[in-house]
C-alpha positions in Angstrom: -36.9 -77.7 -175.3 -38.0 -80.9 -176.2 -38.9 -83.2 -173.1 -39.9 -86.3 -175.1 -38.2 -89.9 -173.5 -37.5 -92.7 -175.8 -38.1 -95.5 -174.6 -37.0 -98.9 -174.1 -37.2 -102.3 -176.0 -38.9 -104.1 -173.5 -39.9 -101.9 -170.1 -41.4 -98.5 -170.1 -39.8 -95.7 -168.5 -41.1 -95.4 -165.2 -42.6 -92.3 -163.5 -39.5 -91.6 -160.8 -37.1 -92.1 -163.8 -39.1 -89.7 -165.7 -38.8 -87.2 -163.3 -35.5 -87.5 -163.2 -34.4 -87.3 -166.8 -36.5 -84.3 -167.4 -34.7 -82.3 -164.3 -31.4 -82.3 -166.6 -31.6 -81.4 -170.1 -28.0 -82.7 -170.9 -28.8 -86.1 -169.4 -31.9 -86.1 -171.0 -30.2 -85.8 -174.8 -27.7 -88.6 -174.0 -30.5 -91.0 -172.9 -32.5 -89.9 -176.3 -29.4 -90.7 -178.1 -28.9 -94.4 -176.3 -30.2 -97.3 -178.2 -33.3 -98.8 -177.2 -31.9 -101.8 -175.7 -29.3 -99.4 -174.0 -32.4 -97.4 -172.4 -34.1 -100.7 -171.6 -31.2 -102.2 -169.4 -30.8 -98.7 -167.8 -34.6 -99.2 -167.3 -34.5 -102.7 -165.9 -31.4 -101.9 -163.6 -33.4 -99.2 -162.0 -36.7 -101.0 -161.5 -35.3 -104.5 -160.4 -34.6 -104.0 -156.7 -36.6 -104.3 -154.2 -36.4 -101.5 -151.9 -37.3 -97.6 -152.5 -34.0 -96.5 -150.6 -31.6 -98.6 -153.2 -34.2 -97.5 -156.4 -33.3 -93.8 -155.7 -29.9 -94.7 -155.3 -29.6 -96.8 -158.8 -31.5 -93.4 -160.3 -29.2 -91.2 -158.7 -25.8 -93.6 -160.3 -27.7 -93.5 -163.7 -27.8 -89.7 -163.4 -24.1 -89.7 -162.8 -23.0 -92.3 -165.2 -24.8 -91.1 -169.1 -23.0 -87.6 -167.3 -20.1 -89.5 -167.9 -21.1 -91.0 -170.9 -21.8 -94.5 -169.9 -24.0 -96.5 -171.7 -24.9 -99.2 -169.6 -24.9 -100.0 -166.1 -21.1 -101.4 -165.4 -21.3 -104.8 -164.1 -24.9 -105.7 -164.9 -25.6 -109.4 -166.3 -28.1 -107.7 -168.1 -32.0 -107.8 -168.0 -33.5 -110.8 -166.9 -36.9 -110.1 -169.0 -35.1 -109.5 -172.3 -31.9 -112.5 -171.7 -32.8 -115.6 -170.7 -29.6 -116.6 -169.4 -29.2 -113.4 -167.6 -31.9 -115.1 -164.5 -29.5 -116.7 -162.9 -27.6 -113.9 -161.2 -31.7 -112.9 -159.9 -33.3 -113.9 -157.0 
């Protein structure tokens, strides 16, 4: 099986997410199949908060939402690093 991650546009897939991604082959095909800029605000989502606890939890929603076949994370302004006018809802 093939256990190659796309990336994103802007971030890199981070080691935890990896892991992650690679535990479920089905998951693993939708995230291939999102855009890049899909990938990378799944990416940013994830990496953004602060604390471990709430990181593991955003990995764990993602997990359960391309299950579902989501695309991007629901209610997300978007990320900060790629949209401009996206900063303001950041700390």
């Amino acid at each position: 099986m093939n256990k190659k991650i796309e990336p994103g546009v802007l971030h890199k897939v981070p080691d935890d997410l990896k892991r992650a991604l690679k535990y479920d082959a089905d998951i693993l095909e939708r995230w291939n199949k999102l855009t890049p800029i899909q990938r990378n605000e799944w990416i940013c989502w994830v990496t953004i908060v602060k604390k471990v606890e709430t990181r593991n939890e955003h990995i764990q929603r993602m997990m359960e939402d391309l299950s579902e076949g989501k695309k991007t994370p629901c209610c997300w302004p978007g990320c900060p690093h790629r949209r401009p006018n996206a900063i303001k809802w950041f700390k």
